[in-house]
C-alpha positions as CSV (number, residue, x, y, z in Angstrom):
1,X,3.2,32.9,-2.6
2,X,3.8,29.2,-2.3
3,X,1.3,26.6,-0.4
4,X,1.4,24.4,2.3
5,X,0.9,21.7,-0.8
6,X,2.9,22.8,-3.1
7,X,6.0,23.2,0.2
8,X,5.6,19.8,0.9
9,X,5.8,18.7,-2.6
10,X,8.8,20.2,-3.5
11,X,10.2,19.5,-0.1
12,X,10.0,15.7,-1.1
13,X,11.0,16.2,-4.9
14,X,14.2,17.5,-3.7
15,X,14.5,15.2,-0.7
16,X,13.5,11.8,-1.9
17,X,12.2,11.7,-5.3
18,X,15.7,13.4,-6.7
19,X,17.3,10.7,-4.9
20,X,15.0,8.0,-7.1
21,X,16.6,8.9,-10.3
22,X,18.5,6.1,-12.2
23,X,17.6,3.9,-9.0
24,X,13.7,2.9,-10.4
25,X,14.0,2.5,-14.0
26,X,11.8,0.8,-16.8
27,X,8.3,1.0,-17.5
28,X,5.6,-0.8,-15.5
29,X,4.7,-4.3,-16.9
30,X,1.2,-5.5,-15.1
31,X,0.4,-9.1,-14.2
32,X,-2.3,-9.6,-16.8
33,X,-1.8,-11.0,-20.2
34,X,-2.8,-8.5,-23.1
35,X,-2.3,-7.8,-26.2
36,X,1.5,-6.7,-26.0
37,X,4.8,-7.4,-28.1
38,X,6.0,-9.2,-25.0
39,X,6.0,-13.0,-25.5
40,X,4.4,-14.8,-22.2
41,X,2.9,-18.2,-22.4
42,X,0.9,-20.9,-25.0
43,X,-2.3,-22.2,-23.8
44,X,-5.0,-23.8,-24.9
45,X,-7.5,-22.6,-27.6
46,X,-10.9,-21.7,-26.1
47,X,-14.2,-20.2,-28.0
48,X,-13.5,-17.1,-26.2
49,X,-10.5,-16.2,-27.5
50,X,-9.8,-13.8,-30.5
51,X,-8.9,-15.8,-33.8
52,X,-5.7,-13.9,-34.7
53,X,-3.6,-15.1,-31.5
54,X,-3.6,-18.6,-32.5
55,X,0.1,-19.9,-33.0
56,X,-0.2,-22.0,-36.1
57,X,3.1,-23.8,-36.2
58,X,1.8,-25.4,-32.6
59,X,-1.8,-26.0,-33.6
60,X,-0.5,-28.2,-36.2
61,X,2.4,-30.0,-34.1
62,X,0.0,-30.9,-31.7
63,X,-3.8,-31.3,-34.0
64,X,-4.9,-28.8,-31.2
65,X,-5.5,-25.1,-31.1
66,X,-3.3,-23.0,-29.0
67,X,-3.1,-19.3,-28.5
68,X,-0.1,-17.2,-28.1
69,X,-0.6,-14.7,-24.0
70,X,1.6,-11.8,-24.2
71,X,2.7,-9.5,-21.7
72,X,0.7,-6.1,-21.5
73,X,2.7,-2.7,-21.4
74,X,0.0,-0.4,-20.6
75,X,-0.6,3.3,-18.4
76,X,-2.1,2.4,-15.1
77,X,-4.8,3.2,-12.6
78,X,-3.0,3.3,-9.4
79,X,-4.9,3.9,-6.0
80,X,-3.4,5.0,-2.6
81,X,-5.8,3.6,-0.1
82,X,-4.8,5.8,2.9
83,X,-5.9,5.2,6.6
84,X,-5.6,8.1,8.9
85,X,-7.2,6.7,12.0
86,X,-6.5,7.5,15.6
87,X,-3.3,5.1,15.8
88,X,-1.8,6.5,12.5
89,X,-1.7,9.5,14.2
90,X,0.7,7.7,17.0
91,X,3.8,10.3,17.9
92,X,6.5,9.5,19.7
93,X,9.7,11.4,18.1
94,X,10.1,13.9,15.1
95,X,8.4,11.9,12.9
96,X,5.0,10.0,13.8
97,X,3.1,7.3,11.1
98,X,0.8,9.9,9.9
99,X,3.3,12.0,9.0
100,X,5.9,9.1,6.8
101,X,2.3,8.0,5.7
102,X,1.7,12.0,3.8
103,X,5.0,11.5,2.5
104,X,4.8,8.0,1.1
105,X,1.7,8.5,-0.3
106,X,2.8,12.2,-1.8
107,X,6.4,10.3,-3.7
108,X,4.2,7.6,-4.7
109,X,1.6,9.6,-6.2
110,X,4.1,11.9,-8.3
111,X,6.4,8.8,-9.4
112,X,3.2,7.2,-10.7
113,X,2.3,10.8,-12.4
114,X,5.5,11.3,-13.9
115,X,4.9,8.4,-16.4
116,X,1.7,9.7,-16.8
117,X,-0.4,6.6,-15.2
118,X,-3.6,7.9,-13.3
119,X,-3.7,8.1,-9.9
120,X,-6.8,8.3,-7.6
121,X,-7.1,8.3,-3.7
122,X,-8.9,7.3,-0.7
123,X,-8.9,8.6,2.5
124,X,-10.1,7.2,5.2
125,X,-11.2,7.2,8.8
126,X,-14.3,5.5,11.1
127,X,-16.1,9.0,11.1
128,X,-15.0,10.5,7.3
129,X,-14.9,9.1,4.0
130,X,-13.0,11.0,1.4
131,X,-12.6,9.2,-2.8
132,X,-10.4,11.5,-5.1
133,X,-10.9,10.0,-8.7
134,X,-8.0,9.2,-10.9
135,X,-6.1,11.8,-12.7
136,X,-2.6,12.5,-14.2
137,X,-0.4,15.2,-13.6
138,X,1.5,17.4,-10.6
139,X,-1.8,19.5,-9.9
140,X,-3.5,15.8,-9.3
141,X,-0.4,15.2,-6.6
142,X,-1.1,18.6,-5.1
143,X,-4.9,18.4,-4.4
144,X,-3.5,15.3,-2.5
145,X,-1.2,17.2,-0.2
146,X,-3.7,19.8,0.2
147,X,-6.1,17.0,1.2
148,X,-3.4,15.4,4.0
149,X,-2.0,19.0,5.4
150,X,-5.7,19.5,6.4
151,X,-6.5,18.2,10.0
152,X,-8.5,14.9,9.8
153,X,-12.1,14.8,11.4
154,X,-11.0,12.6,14.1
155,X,-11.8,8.9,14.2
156,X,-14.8,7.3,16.5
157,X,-12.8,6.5,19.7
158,X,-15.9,3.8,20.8
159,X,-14.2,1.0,18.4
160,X,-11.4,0.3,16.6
161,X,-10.8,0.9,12.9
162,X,-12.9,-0.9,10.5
163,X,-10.1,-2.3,8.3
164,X,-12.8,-4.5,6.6
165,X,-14.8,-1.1,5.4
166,X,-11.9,0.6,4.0
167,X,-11.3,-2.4,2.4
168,X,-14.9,-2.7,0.7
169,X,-14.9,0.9,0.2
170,X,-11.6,0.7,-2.0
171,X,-13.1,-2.4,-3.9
172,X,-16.5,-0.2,-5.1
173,X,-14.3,2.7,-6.0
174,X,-11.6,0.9,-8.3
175,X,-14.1,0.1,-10.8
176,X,-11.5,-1.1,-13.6
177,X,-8.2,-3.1,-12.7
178,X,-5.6,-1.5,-11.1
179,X,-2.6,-1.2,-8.8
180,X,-4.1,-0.3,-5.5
181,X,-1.0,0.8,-2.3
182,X,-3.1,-0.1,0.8
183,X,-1.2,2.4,3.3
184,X,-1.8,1.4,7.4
185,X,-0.7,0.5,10.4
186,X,-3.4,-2.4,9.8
187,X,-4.6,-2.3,13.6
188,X,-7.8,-2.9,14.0
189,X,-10.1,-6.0,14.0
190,X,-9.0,-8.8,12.0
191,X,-11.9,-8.8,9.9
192,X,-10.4,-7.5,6.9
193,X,-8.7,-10.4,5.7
194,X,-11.4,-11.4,3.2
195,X,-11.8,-8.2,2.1
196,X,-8.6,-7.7,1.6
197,X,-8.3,-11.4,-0.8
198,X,-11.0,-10.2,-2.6
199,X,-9.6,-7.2,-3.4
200,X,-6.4,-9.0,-4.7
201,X,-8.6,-11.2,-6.7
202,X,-9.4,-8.1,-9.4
203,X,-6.4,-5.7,-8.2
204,X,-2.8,-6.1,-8.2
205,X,-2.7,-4.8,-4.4
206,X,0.7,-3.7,-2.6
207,X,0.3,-3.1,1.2
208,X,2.8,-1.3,3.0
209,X,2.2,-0.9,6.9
210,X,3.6,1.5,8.6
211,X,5.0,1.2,12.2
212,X,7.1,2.7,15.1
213,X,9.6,0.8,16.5
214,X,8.2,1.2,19.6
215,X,5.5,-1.3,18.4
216,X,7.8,-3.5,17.6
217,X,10.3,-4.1,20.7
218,X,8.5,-2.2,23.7
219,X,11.7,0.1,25.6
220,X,13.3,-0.7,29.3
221,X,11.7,3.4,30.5
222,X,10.6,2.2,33.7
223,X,6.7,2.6,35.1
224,X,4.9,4.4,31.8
225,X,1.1,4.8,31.4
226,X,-0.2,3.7,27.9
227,X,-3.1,4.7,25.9
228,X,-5.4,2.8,23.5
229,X,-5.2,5.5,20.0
230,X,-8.1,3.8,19.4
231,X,-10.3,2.7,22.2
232,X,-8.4,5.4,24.4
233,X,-8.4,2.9,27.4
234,X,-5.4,3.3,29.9
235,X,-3.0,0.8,31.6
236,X,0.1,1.6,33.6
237,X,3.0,-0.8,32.5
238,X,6.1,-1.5,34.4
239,X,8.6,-1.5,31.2
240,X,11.4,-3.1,32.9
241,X,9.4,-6.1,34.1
242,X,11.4,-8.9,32.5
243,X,8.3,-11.2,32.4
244,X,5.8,-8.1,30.8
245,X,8.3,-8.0,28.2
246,X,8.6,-11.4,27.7
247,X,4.8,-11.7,26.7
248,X,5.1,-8.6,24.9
249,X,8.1,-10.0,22.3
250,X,6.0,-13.3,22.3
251,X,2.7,-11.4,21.4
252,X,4.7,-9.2,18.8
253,X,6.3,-12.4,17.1
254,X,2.7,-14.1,16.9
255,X,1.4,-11.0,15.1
256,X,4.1,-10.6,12.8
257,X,3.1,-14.2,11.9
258,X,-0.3,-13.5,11.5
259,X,0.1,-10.6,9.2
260,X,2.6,-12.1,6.7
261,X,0.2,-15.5,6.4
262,X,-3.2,-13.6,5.8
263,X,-0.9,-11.1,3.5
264,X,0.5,-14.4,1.5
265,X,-3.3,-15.9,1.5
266,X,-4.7,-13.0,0.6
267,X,-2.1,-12.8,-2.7
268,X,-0.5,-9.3,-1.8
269,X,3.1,-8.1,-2.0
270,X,3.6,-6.6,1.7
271,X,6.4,-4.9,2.9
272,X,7.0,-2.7,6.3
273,X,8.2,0.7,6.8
274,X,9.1,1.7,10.4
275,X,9.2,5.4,10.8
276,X,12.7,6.4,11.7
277,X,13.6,4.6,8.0
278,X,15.3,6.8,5.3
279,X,12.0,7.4,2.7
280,X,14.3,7.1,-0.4
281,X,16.0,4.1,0.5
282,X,13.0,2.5,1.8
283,X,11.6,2.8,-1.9
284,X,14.3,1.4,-3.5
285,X,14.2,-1.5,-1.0
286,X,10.4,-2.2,-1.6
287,X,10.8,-1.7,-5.7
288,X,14.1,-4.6,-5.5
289,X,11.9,-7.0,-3.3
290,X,8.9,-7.0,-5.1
291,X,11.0,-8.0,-8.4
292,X,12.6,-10.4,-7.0
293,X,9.0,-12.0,-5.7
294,X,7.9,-11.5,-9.5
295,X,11.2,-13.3,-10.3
């Protein structure tokens, strides 16, 4: 008798990961230097560095020391940093964020796996806490989905998501470098931003935030009352108010700005994934833009 885990895994190996074949190819290359076969940069000689990477020929063109910086070809430590607070849990049609936020987070978990790389988790919320460590392998991807089928605690409706603490907390548990996915809808108080940098500073981070469209260009539906996921405060809106959703496009547009400077300050690849986008596609469309920004 098969699982809930193990159903939704297979459901997204045949639906989107099958789909991935041919389109993701070659091996990982991280943004440190190592020890590699893949020639990078010459640099200067300093007392720190190991003896046997000195390039001789340049030493003695120049009457200086120089060492040779290769690229590093290595298995990775990858992290999904997962927030499942009250607005991730925002439903409007068939498919709300929490739900394209399990998925994402089960195809990038078993693409990482596949090439044998490590892959660890953190879920989080105001009220729960969960770390997964590391591990390889498809039963590591399933303790994953059996950990997101299960019903979250619940978030503290009192304040909004502390960004900042899911930031710190993914920080302390990445204890060697790695590639870290930071998974959200990112509402909450801006206080994460630092947090954030300084977890770029020792991480290669990738943040992907998830939204509805509604989020992004409010609909013309007339008198609606809205809710506060987080706060659970209620206002009634007049949708079709032409000057309501002026401010509203205005206010969206100033955000959107705001998010992509803290995300280029803070050193982060971002991308966005709205949830009535095709999973598969909006893989391959993240993979191609962040090697173009390596480019």
């Amino acid at each position: 008798m098969t699982t809930a885990p193990d159903r939704l895994l297979r459901r997204l190996e045949w639906q989107v990961i099958r789909r991935l074949d041919g389109q993701l190819q070659g091996g990982y290359r991280t943004v440190w230097r190592g020890a590699g076969i893949d020639f990078a940069d010459l640099r200067a000689y300093t007392p720190d560095d190991d003896v046997r990477h000195i390039d001789w020929n340049v030493t003695a063109r120049l009457d200086e020391p120089f060492v040779r910086q290769y690229n590093e070809d290595r298995d990775l430590t990858a992290w999904l940093v997962l927030d499942r607070s009250a607005s991730m849990r925002f439903v409007r049609s068939r498919r709300g964020k929490d739900s394209v936020l399990n998925d994402l987070a089960m195809c990038l978990a078993r693409l990482l796996s596949q090439r044998g790389n490590r892959v660890g988790a953190i879920l989080y919320d105001n009220r729960s806490q969960q770390v997964i460590p590391p591990r390889t392998g498809r039963l590591q991807t399933l303790r994953l989905a059996h950990e997101l089928t299960r019903d979250p605690a619940g978030g503290d409706h009192r304040t909004t998501t502390d960004l900042a603490a899911m930031m710190r907390l993914a920080a302390s548990a990445a204890r060697r470098r790695s590639l870290v996915f930071v998974l959200s809808d990112l509402i909450g108080e801006p206080t994460w931003y630092r947090p954030l940098a300084m977890l770029a500073h020792r991480h290669e981070v990738v943040v992907v935030r998830i939204v509805d469209p509604v989020e992004l260009d409010l609909p013309d539906i007339g008198l609606v009352a809205v809710e506060d996921a987080e706060t659970g405060e209620q206002i009634l809106v007049d949708t079709s108010d032409p000057l309501l959703r002026q401010r509203l496009a205005a206010e969206v547009g100033a955000r959107e700005d705001g998010l992509a400077e803290a995300m280029r300050r803070a050193g982060v690849t971002a991308h966005r994934i709205t949830t009535d986008q095709d999973l598969a596609q909006a893989l391959i469309d993240m993979v191609r833009r962040s090697r173009r920004g390596r480019r």
